[in-house]
GUBAZA-504822 format. One line per 10 residues: their letters; for each residue x, y, z of N, C-alpha, C, CB. Coordinates in nm, 3 decimals, m for minus. Each point is the difference from the previous one (the first is absolute). Glycine has a CB too. Example, Ala and Ser with C-alpha at 12.3 -4.5 7.8 and 13.67 -1.06 7.14 Angstrom:
<pakes>
AS	1.319,m0.569,0.780,m0.089,0.119,0.000,0.090,0.120,0.000,m0.189,m0.117,0.125 | 0.154,0.222,m0.197,0.082,0.119,0.006,m0.077,0.109,0.073,0.118,m0.063,m0.215
</pakes>
This chain:
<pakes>
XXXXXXXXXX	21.559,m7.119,12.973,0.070,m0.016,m0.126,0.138,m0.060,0.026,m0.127,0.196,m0.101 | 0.136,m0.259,0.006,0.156,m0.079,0.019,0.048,m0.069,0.117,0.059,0.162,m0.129 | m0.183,m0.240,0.206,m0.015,m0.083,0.139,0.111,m0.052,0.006,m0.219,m0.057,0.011 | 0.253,m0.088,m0.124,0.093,m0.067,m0.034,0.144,0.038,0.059,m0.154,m0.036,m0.187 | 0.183,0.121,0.146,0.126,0.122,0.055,0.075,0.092,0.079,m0.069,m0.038,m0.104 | m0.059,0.013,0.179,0.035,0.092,0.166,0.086,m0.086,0.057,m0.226,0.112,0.070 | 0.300,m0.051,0.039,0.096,m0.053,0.103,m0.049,m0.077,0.037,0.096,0.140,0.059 | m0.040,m0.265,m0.034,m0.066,m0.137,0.101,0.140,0.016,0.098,m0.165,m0.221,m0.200 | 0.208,0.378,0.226,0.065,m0.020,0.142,m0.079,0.022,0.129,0.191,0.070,m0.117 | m0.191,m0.156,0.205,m0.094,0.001,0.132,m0.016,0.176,0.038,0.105,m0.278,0.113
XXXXXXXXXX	m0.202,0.304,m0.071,m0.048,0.136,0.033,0.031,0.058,m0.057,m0.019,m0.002,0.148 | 0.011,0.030,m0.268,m0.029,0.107,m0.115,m0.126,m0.013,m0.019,0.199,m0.001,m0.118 | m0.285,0.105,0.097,m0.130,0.082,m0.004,m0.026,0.068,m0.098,0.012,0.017,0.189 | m0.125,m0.055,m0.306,m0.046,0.090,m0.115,m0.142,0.028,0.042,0.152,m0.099,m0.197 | m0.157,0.196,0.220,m0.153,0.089,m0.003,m0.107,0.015,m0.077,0.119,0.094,0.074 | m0.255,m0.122,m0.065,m0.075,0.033,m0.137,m0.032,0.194,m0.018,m0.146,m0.298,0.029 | 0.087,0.298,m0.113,m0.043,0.144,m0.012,m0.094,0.029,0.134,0.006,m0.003,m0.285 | m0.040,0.152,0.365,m0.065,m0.007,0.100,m0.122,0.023,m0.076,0.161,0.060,0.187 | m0.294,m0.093,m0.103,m0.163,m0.045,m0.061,m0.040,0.008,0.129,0.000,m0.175,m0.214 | m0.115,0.226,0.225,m0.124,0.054,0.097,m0.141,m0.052,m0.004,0.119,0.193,m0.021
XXXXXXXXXX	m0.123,m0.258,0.146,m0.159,m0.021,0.040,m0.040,0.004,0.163,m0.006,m0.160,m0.220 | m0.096,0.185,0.248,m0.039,0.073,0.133,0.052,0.110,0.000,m0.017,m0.169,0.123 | 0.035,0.269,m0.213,0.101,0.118,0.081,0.167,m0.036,0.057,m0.257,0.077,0.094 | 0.284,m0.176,m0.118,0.143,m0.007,m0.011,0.098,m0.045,m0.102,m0.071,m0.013,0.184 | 0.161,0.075,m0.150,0.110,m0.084,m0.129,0.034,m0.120,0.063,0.132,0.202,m0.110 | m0.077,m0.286,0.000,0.063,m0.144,0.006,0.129,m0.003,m0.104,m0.251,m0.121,0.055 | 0.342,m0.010,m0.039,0.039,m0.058,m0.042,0.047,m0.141,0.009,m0.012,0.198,m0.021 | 0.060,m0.226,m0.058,0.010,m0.169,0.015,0.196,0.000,m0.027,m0.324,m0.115,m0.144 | 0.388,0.072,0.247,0.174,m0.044,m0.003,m0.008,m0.144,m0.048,0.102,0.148,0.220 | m0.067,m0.201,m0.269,0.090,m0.120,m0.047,0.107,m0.030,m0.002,m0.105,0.007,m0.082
XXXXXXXXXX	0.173,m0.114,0.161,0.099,m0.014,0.039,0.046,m0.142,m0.119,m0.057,0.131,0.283 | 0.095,m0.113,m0.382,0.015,m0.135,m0.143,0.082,m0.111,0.063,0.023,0.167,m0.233 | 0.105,m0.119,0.340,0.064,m0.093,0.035,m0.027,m0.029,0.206,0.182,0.074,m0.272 | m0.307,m0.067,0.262,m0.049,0.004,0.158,0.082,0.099,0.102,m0.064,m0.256,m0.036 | m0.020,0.306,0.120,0.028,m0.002,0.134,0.108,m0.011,0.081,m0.159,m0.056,m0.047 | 0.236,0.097,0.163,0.040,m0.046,0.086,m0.069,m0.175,0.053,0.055,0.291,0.026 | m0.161,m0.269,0.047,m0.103,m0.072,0.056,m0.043,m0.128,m0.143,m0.094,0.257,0.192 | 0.124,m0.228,m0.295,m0.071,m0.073,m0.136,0.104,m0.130,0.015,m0.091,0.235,m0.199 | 0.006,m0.347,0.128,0.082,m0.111,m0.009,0.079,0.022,m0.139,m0.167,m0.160,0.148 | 0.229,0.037,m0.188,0.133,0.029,m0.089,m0.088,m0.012,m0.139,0.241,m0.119,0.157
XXXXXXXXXX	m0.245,0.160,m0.262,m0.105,0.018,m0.108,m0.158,0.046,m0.019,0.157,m0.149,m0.020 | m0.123,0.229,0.102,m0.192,0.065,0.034,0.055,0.145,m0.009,m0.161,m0.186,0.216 | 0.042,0.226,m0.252,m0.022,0.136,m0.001,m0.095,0.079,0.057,0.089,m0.052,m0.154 | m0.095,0.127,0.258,m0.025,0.103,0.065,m0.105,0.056,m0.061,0.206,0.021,0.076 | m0.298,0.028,0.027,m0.130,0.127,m0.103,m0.075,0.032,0.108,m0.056,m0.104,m0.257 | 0.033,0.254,0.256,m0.034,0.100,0.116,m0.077,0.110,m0.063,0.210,m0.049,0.140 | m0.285,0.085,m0.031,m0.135,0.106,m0.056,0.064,0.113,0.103,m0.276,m0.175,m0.061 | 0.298,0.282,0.029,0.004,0.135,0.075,m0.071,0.090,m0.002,0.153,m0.030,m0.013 | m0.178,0.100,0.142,m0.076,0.092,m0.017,0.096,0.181,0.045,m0.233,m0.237,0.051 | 0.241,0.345,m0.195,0.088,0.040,0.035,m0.071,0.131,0.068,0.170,m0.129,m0.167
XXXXXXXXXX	m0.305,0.114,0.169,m0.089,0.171,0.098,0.069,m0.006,0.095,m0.255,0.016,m0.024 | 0.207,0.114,0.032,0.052,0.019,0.180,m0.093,m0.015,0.063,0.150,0.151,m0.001 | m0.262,m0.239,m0.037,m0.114,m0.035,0.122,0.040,m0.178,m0.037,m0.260,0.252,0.001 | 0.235,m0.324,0.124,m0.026,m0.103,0.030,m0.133,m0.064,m0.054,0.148,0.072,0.170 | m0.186,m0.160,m0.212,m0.112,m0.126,m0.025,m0.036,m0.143,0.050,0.048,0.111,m0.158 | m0.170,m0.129,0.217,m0.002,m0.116,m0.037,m0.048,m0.087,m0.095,0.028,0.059,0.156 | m0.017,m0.144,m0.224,m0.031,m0.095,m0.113,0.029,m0.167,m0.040,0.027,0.229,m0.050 | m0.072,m0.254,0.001,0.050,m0.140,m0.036,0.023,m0.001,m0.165,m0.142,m0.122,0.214 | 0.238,0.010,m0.244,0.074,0.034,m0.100,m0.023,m0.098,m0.088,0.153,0.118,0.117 | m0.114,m0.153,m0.251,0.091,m0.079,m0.010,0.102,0.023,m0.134,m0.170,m0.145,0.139
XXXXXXXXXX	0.272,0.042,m0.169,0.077,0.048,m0.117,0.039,m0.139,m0.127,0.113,0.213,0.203 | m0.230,m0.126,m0.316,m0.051,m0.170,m0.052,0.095,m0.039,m0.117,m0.279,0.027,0.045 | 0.309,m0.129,m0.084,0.091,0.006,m0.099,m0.066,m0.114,m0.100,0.222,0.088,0.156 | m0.319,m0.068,m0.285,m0.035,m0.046,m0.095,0.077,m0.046,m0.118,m0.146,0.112,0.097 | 0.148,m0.256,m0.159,0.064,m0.049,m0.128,m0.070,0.095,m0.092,0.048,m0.261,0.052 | 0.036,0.332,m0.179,m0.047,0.155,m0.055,m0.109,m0.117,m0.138,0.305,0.272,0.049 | m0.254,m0.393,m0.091,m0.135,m0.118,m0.072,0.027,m0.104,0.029,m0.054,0.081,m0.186 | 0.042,m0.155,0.278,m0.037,m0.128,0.032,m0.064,0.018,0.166,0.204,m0.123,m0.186 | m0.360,0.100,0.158,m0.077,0.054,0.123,m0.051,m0.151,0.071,m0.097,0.269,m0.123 | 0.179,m0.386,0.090,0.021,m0.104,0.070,0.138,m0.010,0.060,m0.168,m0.091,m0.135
XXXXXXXXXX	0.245,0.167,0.111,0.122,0.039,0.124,m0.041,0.077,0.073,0.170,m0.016,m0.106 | m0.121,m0.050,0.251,m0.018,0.030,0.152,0.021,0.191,0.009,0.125,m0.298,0.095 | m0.181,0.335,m0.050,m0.016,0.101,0.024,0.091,0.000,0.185,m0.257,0.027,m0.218 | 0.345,0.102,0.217,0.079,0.029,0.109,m0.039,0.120,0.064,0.170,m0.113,m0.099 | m0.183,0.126,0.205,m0.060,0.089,0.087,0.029,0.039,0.143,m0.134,m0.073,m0.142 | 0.223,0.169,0.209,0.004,0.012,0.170,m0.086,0.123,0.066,0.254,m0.095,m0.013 | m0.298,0.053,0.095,m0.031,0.136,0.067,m0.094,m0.041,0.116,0.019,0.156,m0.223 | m0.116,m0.054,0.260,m0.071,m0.065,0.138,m0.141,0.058,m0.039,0.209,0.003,0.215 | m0.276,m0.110,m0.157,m0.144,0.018,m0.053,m0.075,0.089,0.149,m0.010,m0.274,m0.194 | 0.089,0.289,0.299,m0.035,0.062,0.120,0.076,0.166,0.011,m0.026,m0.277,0.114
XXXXXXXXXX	0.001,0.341,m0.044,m0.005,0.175,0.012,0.177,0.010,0.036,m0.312,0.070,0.132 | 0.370,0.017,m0.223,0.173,m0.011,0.065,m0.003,0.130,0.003,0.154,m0.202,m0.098 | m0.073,0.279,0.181,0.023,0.090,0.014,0.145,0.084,m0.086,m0.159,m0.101,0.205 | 0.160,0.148,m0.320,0.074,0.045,m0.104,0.007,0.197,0.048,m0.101,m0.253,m0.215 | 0.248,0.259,0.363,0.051,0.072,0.013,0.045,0.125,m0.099,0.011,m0.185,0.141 | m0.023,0.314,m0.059,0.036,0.121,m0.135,0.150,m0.039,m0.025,m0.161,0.242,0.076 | 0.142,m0.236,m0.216,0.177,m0.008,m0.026,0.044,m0.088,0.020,0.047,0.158,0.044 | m0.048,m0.308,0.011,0.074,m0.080,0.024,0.010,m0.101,m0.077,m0.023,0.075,0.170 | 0.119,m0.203,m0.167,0.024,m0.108,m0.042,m0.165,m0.050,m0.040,0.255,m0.030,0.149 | m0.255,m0.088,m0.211,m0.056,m0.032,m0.077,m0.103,m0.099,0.073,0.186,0.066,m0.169
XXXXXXXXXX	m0.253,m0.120,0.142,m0.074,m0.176,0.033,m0.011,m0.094,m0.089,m0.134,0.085,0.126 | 0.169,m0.203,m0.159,0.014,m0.064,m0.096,0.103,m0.144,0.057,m0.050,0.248,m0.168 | 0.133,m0.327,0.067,0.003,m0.077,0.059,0.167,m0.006,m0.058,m0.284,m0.093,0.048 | 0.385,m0.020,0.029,0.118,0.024,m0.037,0.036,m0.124,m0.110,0.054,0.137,0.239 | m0.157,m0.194,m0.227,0.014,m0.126,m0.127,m0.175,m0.018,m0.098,0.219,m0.181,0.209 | m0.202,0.289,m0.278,m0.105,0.013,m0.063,m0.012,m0.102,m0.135,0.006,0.243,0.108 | 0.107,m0.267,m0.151,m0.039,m0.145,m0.107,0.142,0.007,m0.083,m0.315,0.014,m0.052 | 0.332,m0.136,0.036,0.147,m0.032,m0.021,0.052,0.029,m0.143,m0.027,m0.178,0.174 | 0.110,0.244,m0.179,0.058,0.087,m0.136,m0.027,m0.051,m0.087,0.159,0.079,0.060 | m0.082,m0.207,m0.104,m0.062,m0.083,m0.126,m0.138,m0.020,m0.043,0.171,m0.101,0.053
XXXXXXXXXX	m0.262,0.109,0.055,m0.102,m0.007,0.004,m0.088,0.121,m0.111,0.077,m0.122,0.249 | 0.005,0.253,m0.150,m0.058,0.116,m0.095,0.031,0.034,m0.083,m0.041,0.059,0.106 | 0.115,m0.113,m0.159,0.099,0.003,m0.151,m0.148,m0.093,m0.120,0.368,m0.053,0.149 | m0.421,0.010,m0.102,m0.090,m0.107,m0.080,m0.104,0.123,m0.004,0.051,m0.296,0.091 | m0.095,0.421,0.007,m0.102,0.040,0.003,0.024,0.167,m0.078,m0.074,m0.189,0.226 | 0.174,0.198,m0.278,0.103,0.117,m0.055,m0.149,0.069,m0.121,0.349,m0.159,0.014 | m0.404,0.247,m0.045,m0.120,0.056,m0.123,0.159,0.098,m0.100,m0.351,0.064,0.206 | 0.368,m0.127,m0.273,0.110,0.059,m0.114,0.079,0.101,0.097,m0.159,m0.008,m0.251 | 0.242,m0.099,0.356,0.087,0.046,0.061,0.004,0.071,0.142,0.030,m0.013,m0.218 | m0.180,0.045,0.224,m0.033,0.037,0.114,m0.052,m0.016,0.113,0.028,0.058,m0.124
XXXXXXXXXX	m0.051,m0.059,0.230,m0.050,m0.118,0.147,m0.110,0.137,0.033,0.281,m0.193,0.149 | m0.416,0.131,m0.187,m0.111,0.087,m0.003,m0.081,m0.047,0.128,m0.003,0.038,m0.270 | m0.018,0.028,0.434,m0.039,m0.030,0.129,m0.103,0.062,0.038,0.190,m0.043,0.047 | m0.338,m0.020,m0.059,m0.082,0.053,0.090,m0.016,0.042,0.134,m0.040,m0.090,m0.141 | 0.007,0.181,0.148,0.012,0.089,0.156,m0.206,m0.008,0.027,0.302,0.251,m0.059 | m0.333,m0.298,0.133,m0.125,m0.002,0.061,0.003,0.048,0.147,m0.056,m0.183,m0.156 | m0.015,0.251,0.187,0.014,0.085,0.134,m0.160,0.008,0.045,0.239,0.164,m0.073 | m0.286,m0.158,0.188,m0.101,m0.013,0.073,0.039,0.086,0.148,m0.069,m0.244,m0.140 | m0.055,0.356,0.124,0.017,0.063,0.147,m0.131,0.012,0.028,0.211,0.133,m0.009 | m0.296,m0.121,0.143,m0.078,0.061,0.062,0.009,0.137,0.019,m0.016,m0.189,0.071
XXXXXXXXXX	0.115,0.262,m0.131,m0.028,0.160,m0.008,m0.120,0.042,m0.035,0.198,0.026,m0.055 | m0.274,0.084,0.106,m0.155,0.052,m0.066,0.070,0.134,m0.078,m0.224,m0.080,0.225 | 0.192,0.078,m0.347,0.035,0.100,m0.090,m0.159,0.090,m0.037,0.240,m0.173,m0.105 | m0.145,0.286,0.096,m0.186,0.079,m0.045,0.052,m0.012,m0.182,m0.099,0.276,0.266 | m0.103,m0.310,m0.272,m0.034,m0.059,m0.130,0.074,0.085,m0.101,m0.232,m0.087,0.074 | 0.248,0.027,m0.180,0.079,0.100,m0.111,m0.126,0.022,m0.115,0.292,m0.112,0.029 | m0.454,0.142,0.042,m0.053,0.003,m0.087,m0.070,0.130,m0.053,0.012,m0.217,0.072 | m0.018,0.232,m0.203,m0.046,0.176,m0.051,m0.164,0.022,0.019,0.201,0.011,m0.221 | m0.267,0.056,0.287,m0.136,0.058,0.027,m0.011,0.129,m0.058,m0.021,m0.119,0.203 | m0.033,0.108,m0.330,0.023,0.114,m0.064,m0.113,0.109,0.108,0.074,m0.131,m0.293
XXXXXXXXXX	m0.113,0.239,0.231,m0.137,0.076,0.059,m0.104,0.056,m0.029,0.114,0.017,0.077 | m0.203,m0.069,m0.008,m0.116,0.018,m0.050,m0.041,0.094,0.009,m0.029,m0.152,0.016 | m0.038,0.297,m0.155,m0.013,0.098,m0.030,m0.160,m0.013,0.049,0.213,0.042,m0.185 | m0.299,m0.111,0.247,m0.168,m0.009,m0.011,m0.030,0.130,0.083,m0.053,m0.290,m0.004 | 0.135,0.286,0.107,m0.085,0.061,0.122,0.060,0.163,m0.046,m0.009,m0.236,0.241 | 0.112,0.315,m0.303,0.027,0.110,m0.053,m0.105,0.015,m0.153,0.271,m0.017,0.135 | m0.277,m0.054,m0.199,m0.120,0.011,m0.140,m0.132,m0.029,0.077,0.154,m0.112,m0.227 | m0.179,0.061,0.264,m0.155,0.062,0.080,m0.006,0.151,0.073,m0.036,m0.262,0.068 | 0.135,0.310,m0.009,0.028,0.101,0.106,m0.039,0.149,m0.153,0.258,m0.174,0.249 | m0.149,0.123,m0.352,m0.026,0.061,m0.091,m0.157,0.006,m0.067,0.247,m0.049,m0.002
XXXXX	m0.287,m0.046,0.022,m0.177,0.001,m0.080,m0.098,0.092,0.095,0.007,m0.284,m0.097 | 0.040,0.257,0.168,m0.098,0.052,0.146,0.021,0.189,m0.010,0.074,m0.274,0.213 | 0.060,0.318,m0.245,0.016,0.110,m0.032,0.002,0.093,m0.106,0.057,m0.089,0.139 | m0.099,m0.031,m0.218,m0.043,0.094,m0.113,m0.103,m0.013,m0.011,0.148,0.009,m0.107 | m0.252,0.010,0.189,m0.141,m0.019,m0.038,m0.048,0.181,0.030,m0.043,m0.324,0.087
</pakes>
């Protein structure tokens, strides 16, 4: 909310809300006026992972025109396994797409960023097996005879 307006002083950092998948929390920093490391009109964008367990995954961090789906679509991240440390700094890139740029991609003021994440973690299924009453209702027929 209110993208437009954030500090474009170099290394200043706005946070998104934290959000969970695999069993960990995340967030996403944005840096509006780049980086240390960022060139001069770019802006910064980083995926964190704030568990206290470590992951590996591949990422990326997508940035969609909110109606015109013949503008270029912006996107960093790695399509190969990164290792996203407990608690630490971020992965992402220090010139993620140039301010003016995202000013064109603003949804009533706001800079709306897909987070896509990919791990080889094996999770146990989240699926419900209710139970089957057959073999106790026969047990019952058999005893009331």
């Amino acid at each position: 909310h209110g993208f437009a307006g954030l500090p474009t002083t170099r290394n200043e950092v706005v946070c998104s809300p934290e959000f969970s998948c695999f069993g960990r929390q995340w967030k996403v920093a944005i840096y509006p006026g780049g980086q240390r490391e960022s060139e001069a009109g770019n802006v910064a964008a980083y995926l964190g992972n704030l568990s206290s367990e470590s992951i590996d995954a591949s990422f990326k961090i997508v940035l969609k025109h909110p109606t015109n789906r013949n503008q270029r679509t912006n996107w960093c991240g790695s399509p190969s396994m990164v290792t996203f440390g407990a608690r630490q700094g971020g992965k992402g890139y220090h010139n993620f797409a140039k301010r003016e740029e995202l000013l064109t991609y603003l949804d009533n003021g706001s800079l709306k960023l897909e987070i896509h994440l990919r791990t080889n973690k094996q999770t146990e299924p989240a699926s419900f097996v209710p139970s089957n009453p057959l073999c106790n209702n026969i047990l019952k027929g058999f005893n009331n005879e």
